[in-house]
N, C-alpha and C positions, 0 to 999 in steps of 0.2 A: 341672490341665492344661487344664480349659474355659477358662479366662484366659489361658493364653497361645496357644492356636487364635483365639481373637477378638483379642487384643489382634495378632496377626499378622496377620490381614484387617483389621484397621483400620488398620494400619500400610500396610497395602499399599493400601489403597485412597485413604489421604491422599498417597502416593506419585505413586498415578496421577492426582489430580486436578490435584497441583502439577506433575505431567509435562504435562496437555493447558490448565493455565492461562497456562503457560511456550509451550507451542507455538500459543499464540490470541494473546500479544504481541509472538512472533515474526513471526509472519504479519501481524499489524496494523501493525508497525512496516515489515516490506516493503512493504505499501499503500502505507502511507502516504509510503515513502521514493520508491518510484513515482511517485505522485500529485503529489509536489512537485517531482521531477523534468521532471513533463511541463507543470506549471504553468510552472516556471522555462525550458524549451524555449521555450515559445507567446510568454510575455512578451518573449523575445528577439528570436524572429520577428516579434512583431508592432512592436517598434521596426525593421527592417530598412525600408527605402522598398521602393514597388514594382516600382521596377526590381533593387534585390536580390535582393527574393525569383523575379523573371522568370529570374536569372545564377542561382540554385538547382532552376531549375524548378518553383519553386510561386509559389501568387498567394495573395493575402490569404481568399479563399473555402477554400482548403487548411486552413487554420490556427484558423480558427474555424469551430467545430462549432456546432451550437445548443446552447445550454446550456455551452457550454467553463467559461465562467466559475465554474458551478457544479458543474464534473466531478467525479463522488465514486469516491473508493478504496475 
């Protein structure tokens, strides 16, 4: 019966790893789907002229942050 007590805490513990392995490339895949989201915004914006972005209410200083280019998720 000592094998099957362990062999049930092993069981459950490879369970839960592959539960919080599975919820770290969930979340990383949200980042990341984010992150390209806001790239692909800024890239749009910054093709706009600046009287576009005036008829939206933003100016080119809006839109680029320091560092935008290298914005990490």
């Amino acid at each position: 019966m000592a094998f099957a007590g362990a062999h049930h805490r092993l069981l459950v513990a490879v369970v839960l790893v592959v539960a919080i392995v599975a919820l770290a490339v969930i979340v990383a895949d949200r980042r990341l789907e984010a992150w390209l989201e806001r790239r692909r915004s800024r890239r749009m914006l910054m093709d706009l002229t600046d009287s576009r972005l005036k008829d939206i209410g933003l100016s080119r200083a809006d839109i680029v942050s320091p560092g935008w280019e290298n914005d990490h998720f």
